[in-house]
N, C-alpha and C positions, 0 to 999 in steps of 0.2 A: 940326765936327759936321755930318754929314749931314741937309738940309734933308727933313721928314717931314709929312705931313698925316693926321691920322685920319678914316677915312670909315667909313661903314657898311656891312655886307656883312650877306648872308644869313644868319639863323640857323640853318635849317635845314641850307642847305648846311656850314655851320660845323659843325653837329653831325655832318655825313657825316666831314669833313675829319678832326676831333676824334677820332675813332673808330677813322677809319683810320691816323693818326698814333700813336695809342694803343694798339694792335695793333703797329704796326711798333716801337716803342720810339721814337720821334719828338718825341712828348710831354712837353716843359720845363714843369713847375711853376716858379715863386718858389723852393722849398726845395731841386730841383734844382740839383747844384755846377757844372750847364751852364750855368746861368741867366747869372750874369755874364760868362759867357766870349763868349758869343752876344752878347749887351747891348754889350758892348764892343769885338767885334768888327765888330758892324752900326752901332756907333756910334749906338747909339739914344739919346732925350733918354726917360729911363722916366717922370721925373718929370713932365714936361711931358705925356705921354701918358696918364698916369695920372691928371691934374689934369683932362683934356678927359672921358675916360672914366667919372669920378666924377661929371660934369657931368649924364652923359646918366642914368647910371644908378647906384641906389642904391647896389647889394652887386655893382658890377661885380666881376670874377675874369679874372686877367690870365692869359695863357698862352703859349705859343712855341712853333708848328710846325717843326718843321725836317727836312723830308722829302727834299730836296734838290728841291724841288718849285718851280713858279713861286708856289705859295701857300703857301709862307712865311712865317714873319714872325711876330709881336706880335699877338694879339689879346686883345679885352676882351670876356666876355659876360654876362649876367644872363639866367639860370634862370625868375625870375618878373618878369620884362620880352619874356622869350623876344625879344632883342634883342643882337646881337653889332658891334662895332667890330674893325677892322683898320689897323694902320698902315703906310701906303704911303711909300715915298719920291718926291718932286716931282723931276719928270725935268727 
């Protein structure tokens, strides 16, 4: 499994990203049948990332850019925290 750290990223800009991803069709919910496919393909631990994310915030909301973009990837954000996380891989 590919070794991963969650750090924080801008909300703001998350919400550009979000938008635009959303627009392109980009945009992986949970309930999306991408979802696992992505997950397993990038070899994410969701568990462990969702554990750190529940940490920071209450009603974190996972989500999955997949733009073919360098900003890719797993994110977690809360609404009324106005606060987003991102899951990186440790090079």
């Amino acid at each position: 499994m590919a070794r991963s750290k969650v750090v924080e990223f801008d909300y703001y800009q998350f919400l550009n990203l979000l938008q635009r991803a959303t627009n392109a069709g980009a945009r992986i919910e949970r309930s999306d049948p991408r979802w696992p496919q992505y997950i397993k393909q990038h070899t994410i631990n969701e568990v462990a990332a969702s554990a750190i994310a529940r940490q920071k915030f209450e009603g974190a909301i996972a989500v999955i850019i997949d733009e073919g973009e360098s900003t890719d990837g797993l994110y977690f954000y809360a609404k009324n925290d106005e606060g987003c996380l991102r899951l990186v891989p440790l090079e």
